[in-house]
C-alpha positions as CSV (number, residue, x, y, z in Angstrom):
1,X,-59.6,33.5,14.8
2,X,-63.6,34.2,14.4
3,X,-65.4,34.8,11.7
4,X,-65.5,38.6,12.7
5,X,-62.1,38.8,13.1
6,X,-61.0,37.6,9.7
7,X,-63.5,39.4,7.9
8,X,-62.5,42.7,9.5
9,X,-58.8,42.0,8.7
10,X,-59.4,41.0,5.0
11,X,-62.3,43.2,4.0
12,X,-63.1,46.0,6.4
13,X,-59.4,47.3,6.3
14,X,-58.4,46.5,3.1
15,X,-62.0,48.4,2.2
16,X,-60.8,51.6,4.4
17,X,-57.9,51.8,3.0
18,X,-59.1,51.9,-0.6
19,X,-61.5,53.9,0.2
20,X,-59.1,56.7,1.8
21,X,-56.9,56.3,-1.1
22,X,-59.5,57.2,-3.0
23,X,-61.1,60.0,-1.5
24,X,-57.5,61.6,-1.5
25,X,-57.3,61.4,-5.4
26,X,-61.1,63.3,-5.8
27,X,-60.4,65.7,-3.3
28,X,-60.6,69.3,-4.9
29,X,-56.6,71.1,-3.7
30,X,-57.1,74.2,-2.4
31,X,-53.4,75.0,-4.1
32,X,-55.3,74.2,-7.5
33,X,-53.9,76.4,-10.9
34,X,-56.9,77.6,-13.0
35,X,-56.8,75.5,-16.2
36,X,-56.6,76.7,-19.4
37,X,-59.8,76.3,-21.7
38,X,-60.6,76.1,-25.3
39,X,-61.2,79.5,-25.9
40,X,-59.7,81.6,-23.7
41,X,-57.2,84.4,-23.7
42,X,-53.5,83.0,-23.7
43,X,-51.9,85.0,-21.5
44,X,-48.0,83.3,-21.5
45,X,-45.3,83.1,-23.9
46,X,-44.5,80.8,-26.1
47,X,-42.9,78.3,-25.0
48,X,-40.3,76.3,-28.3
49,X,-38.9,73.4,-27.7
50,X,-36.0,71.7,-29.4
51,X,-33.6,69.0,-29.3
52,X,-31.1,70.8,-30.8
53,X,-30.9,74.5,-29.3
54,X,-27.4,75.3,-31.4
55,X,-29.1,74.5,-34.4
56,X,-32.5,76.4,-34.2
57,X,-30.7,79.1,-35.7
58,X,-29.8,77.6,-38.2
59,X,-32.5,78.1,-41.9
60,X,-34.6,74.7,-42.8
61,X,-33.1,74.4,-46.3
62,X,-30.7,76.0,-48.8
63,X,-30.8,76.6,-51.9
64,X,-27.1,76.7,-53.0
65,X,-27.0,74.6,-55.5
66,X,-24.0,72.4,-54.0
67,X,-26.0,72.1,-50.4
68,X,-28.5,70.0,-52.7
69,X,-26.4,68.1,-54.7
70,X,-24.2,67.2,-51.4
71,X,-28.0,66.0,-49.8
72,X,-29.0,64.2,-53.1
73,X,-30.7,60.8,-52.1
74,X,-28.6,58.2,-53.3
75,X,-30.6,55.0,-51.5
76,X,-34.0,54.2,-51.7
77,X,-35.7,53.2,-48.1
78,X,-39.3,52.6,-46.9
79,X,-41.3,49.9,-45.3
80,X,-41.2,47.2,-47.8
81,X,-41.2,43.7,-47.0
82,X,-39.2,42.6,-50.0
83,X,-36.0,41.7,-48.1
């Protein structure tokens, strides 16, 4: 094998293929959405997410006076490193 010959396998095409890799990823897409920026009109809806749909319903807190004492802290936690 040459000198030419080995440096066109292991850097010309290796190069080529990089660089039409790369030219693929800069291309502007003619399919493009127009982005939304700081600023602008929002013209969608909301959009809520939650991982528990049956329970968005539901209030954030109560204020019977059992709900609290049923949810009254009984342990102390944290971050402590006093095992």
């Amino acid at each position: 094998m040459s000198p030419v010959e080995t440096v066109l396998v292991f850097v010309v095409i290796p190069a080529a293929i990089y660089g039409v890799v790369a030219l693929l990823t800069l291309r502007e897409r003619a399919a493009k959405t127009p982005r939304y920026r700081p600023g602008q009109d929002w013209d969608y809806p909301a959009v809520w997410w939650t991982a528990n749909p049956a329970g968005a319903a539901q209030p954030a807190h109560s204020t019977d006076e059992e709900d609290t004492a049923q949810h009254a802290r009984t342990a102390w936690g944290g971050a402590r490193g006093s095992w």
